[in-house]
N, C-alpha and C positions, 0 to 999 in steps of 0.2 A: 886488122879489120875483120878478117874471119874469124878469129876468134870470139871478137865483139860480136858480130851479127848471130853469132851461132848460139853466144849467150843468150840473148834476145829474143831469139825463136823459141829456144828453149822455157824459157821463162813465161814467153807468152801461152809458150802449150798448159805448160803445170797449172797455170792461173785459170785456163778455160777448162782444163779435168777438172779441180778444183772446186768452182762454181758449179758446172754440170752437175757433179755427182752430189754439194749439197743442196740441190736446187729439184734431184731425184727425188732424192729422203726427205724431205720437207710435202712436198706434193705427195707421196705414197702413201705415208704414215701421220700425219699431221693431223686427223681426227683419231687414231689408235693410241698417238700419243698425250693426246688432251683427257682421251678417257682412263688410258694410264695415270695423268697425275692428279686426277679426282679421287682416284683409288688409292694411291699410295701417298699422295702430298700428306695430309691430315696428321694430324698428332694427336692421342689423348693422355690423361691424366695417369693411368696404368697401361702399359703399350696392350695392344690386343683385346682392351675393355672399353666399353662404353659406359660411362658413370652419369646417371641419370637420375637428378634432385628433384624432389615432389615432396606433398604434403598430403598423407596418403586416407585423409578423410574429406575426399569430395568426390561420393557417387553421382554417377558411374566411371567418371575417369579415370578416379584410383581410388581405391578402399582393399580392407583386410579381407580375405579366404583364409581363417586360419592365420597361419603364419606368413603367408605368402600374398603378396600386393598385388592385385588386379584390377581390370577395369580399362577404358578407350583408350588412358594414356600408357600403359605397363606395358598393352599389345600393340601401341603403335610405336613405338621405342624397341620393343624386342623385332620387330617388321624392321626398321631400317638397322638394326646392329647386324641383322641377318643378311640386309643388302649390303654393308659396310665390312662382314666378316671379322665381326667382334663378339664379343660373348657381353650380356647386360648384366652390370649391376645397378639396382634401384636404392636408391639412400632417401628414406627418409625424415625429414625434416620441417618443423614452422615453415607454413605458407612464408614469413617474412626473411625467412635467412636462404633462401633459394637464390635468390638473383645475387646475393654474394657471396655462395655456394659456388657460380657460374664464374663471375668476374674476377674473384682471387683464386681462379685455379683450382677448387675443390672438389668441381663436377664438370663435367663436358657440355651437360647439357639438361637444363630445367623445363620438363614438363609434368605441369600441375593444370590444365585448364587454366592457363597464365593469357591476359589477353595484350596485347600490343600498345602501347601507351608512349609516348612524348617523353615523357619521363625515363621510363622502362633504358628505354632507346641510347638513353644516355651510358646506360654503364654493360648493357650487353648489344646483343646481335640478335633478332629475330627472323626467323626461319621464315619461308613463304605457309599460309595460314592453311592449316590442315582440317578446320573446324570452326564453327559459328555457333555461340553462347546468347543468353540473354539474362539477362537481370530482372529479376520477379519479386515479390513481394508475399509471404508469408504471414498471415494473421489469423488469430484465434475465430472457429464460428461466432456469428452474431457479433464480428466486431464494427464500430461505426466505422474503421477504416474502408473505403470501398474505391479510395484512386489514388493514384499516385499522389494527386492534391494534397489528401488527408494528411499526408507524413507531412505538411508543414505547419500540421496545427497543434504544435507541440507534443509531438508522440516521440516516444522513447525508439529507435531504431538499434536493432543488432546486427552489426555487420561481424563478419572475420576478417581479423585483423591484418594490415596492409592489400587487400584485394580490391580489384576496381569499385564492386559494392560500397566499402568504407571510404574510396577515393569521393566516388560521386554523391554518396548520401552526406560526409561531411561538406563540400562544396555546393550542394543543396539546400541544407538543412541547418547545418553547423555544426559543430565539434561538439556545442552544450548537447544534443542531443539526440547521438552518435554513442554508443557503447559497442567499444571493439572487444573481441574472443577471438584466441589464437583458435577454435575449429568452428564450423557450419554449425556441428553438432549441438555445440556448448551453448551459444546464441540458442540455436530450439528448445533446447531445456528453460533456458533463461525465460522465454516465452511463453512455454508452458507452466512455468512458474510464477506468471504476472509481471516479473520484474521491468519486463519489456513489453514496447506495444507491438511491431511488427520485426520482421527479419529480411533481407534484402540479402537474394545469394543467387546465385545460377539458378536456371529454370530445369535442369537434368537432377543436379543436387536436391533442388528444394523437392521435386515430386519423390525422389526417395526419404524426403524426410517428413512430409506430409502422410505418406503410406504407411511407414510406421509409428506413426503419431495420431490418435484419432483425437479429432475435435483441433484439426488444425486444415486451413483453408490457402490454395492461391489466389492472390486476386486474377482477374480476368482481363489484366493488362501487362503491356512490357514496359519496364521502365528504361531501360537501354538495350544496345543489342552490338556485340561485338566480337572479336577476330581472335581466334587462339592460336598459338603458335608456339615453338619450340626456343628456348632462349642459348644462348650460346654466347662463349666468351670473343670478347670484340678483336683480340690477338691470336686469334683461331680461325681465319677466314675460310682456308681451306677444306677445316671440318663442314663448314658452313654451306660451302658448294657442295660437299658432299653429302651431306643429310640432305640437302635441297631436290639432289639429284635420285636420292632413294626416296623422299614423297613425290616427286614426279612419277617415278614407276610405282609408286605404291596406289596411287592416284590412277594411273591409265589402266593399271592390269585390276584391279576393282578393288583390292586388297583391303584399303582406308573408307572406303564403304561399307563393305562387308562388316568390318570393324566395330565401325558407328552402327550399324544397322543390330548387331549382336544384343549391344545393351540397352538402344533407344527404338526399338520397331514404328514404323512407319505407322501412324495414327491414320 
């Protein structure tokens, strides 16, 4: 019987050290270690690299310097690799081969002034929204286009290809007349060339393509206005808090302000 009861005692002590001490470690470090597995859960596609898919002709968020890709989206990618403690690579690619650039593992992560869509949603993951777009309309001076209206009166529309533009002008307007161009660019030619009557692209984009183009006009209305975000692969959650967690400081300490403020100055 002493034996037994001394078992007992015993057993009961080890069970209460036991509990105690992980009931210490849990209370002490249980926010040190949440922020530990933000930091190190994450996976990418090159261990220590951030691989980052864009289509690098839509100023100001990304276009060429030379050789080297710049603009709101290159420096806000290189801002969270820096919070992340990865080194950036920029790949780029067709505005339409990005989101499955993302989804079969080719890129970590697609920012091209990409907006948030239903659709979208389906085959990636979007980042909390780091930027606000709009959708404008483009057309030659003295054109009879003067509203949004206009484009349903049979006018030739140039959107780039797979972008919310060509989403909502073909569900607008219709497919018959709807002309997709894999760049911004190509559509303005097109324009400037007759072939088209208006163009339908980001309002940041289109004033740098107005500016080098003379005898080319925005209209003086918004046709949509929408949410940009960073895309990410949907079996990558991890990475996801984690970028999430490096635009929240990028966001508080002004960083992503400053950013946008660089290329777009305050009107």
């Amino acid at each position: 019987m002493k034996k037994k009861l001394l078992s007992v005692i015993l057993a009961s002590v080890m069970a209460l050290g036991m509990t105690a001490c992980g009931s210490s470690a849990d209370t002490g470090s249980a926010s040190d270690s949440a922020a530990a597995s933000e930091d190190a859960a994450f996976t990418t596609v090159t261990p220590g690299t951030l691989t980052m898919a864009t289509n690098a002709y839509f100023p100001p968020y990304e276009y060429y310097e030379g050789d080297k890709i710049v603009g709101i989206d290159a420096e806000i990618a290189q801002a969270i690799a820096d919070k992340l403690g990865l080194q950036l690579k920029i790949e780029d690619m067709e505005f339409d081969s990005i989101i499955t650039a993302v989804s079969t593992g080719k890129a970590d992560m697609g920012l091209a002034g990409m907006t948030v869509t239903e659709e979208r949603k389906q085959n990636v993951n979007f980042s909390d929204t780091y930027a606000t777009g709009v959708q404008v309309v483009i057309v030659p001076e003295g054109s009879d286009i003067k509203t949004i209206d206009d484009l349903a009166d049979g006018k030739k529309i140039g959107v780039q290809l797979a972008t919310t533009g060509d989403i909502y002008c073909v569900d607008d307007f219709g497919s018959d007349f709807v002309e997709e161009y894999n760049k911004g660019n190509d559509a303005v030619m097109a324009l400037l060339a007759g072939k088209i009557d208006a163009v339908v692209i980001d309002n940041e984009p289109a004033k740098s393509f107005v500016a080098a183009n003379p005898g080319l006009i925005i209209l003086d209305t918004e046709y949509v206005t929408e949410d940009y975000a960073a895309a990410l692969n949907k079996d990558n959650a991890d990475l996801l808090v984690a970028v999430n967690g490096a635009l929240k400081e990028l966001k508080a300490d002004g960083t992503l302000d400053s950013i946008i403020a660089k290329y777009i100055p305050a009107e």
